[in-house]
KOLLO-220402 format. One line per field, with one value per residue (C-alpha): z, x, y; residue in one letter. Coordinates in nm, 2 decimals, padded with zeros to 4 digits. Layout:
// KOLLO-220402
z = [Z_...]
x = [X_...]
y = [Y_...]
aa = [A_...]
// end
This chain:
// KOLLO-220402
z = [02.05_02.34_02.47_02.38_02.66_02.87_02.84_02.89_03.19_03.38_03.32_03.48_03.76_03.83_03.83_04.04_04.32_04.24_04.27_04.60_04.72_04.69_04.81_05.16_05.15_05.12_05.40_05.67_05.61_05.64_05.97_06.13_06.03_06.21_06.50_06.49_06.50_06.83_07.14_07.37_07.10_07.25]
x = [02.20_02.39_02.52_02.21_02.01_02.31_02.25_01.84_01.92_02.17_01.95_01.63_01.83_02.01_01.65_01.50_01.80_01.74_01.32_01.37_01.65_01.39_01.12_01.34_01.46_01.11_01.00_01.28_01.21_00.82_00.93_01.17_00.90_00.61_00.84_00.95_00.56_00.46_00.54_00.74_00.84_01.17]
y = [-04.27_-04.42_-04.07_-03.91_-04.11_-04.09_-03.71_-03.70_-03.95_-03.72_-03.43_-03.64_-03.73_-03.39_-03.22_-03.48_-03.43_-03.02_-03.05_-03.30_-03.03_-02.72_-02.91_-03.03_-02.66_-02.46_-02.73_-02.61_-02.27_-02.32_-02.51_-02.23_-01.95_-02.17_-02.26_-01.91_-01.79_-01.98_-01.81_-02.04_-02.31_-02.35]
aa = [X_X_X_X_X_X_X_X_X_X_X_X_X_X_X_X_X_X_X_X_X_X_X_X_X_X_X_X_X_X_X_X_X_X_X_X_X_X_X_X_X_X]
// end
């Protein structure tokens, strides 16, 4: 029972990290793309 939670636990957690870690990744490419759209961003 023990290792079975242990289990369902790690797997929340390692999709959580992989959803925020998409979500931070689609968000810089959105970013470089609109800075990249704007003439004279930088």
């Amino acid at each position: 029972m023990a290792f079975s939670h242990n289990s369902t636990s790690f797997l929340s957690k390692t999709y959580l990290i992989l959803k925020l870690y998409n979500t931070a990744l689609a968000g810089l490419f959105n970013y470089v793309i609109f800075m990249r759209s704007i003439p004279n961003a930088g």
